[in-house]
C-alpha positions, -999 to +999 in steps of 0.1 A: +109+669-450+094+637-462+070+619-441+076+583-428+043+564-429+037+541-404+017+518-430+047+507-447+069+500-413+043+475-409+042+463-442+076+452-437+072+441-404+048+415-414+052+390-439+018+384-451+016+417-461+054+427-476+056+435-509+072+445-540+048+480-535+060+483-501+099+475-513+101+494-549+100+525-537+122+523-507+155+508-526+146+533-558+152+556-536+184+545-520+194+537-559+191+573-566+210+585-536+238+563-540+241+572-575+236+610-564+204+609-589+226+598-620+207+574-645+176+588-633+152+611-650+130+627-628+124+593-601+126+574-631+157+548-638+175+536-667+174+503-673+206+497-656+196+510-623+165+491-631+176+459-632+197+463-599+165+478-579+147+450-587+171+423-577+174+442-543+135+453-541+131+413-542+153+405-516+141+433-492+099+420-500+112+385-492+119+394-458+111+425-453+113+423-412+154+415-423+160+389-395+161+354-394+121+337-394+107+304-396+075+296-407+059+262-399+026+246-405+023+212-391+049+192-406+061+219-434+083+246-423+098+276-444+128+296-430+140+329-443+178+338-441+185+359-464+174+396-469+184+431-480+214+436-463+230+461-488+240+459-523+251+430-539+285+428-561+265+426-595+240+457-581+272+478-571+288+468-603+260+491-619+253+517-598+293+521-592+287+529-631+262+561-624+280+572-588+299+603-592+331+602-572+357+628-558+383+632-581 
């Protein structure tokens, strides 16, 4: 049974220290289980898969902590909406390519 490491909770949790090391891994992961490990050789994906791991791995290093933050320093302020929520269209339009369904 794999091991959940408390380093990369808190990796996410904060957003100084989110990142695409921290986020890679988790949505390759969920790539190859949606796609019941088609496209992949080994851990490794096609370039299909790819491309839609890294559009998702983006959104999820954005924000990893996934809820609405603002960030303000004196008068500048940054606010995060968006996050990884699940996959897009354009990501689901490629994995849908790799998922085997029930006949």
């Amino acid at each position: 049974m794999a091991e959940v490491n408390p380093a990369t909770v808190s990796a996410l949790l904060d957003p100084n220290e989110a990142s695409a090391e921290t986020a890679v891994p988790i949505i390759t992961v969920m790539a190859k289980a949606y796609t019941r490990g088609n496209g992949f050789t080994g851990n490794e994906p096609n370039d299909d898969i790819a491309a839609a791991i890294t559009t998702a791995a983006a959104r999820l290093a954005a924000n990893g902590t996934q809820i609405p933050v603002d960030f303000t320093t004196g008068q500048f302020g940054k606010s995060l909406r968006g996050a990884f929520t699940g996959w897009t269209t354009a990501e689901l339009a490629v994995l849908n390519r790799y998922r085997r369904r029930a006949a």
